[in-house]
N, C-alpha and C positions, 0 to 999 in steps of 0.2 A: 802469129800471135796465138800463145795457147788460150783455153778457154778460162784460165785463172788469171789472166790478166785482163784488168779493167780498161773498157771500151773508154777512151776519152771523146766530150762531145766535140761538136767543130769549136765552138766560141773557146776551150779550154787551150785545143791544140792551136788556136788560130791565138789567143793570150801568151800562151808557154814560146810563139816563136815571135810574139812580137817583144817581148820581156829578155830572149837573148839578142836580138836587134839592140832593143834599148843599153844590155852590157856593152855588147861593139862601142857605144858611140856614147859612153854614160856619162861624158864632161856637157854633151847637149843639155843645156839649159830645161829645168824641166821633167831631165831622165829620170834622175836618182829618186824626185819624190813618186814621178808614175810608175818606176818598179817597184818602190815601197809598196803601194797604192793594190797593183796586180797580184804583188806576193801575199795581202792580205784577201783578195779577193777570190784565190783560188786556195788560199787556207795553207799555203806552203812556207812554212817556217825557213826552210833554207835560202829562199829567195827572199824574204823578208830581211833573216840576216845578212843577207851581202849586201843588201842597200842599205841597212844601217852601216857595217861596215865598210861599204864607200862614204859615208859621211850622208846619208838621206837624213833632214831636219825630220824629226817625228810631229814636234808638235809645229811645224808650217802649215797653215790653212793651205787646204789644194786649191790649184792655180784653175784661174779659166780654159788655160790650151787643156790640163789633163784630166777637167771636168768632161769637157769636149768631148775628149777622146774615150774617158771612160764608159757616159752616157753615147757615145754613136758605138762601141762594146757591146752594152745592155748590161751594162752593171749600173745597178742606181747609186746614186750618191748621199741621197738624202731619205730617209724613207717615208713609204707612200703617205699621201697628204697632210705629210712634214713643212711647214714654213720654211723655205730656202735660208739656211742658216752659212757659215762658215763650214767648211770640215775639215777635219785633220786626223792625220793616220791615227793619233790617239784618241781621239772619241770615234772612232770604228773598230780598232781593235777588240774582240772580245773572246778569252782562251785561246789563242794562239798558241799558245806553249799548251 
């Protein structure tokens, strides 16, 4: 790795290979919205579009499994001492493009 290219942290790299897992197997119930989900969480716009482009619902409230998953991540879902509301990829989106 030269010195111009940026160090990624674990939770990124440990994101970025659970996110091509999730392509493998993206008919699993679940996948499409937690790749959505990840590709906004790590601010990647390409990964965002291939799960709209698999068909990922934008405005689906996130599910309990990919709450789950996201919070045992340590991506918050709601923010801090936020009333547990619904969420969905479009009220978290913000400049993405």
């Amino acid at each position: 790795m030269s010195n111009q290219e940026p160090m990624l942290s674990a939770q990124e790299i440990s994101t970025r290979n659970l996110v091509s897992h999730i392509e493998s197997n993206i008919n699993q119930e679940g996948n499409k919205q937690l790749m959505l989900f990840l590709g906004i969480y790590l601010n990647d716009i390409d990964i965002v579009n291939r799960a709209i482009g698999l068909e990922a619902d934008v405005a689906e409230v996130l599910s309990n499994r990919n709450h789950l998953i996201l919070t045992n991540m340590g991506y918050r879902t709601n923010p801090p001492n936020a009333p547990e509301r619904p969420l969905s990829p479009s009220s978290v989106v913000q400049n993405i493009y």
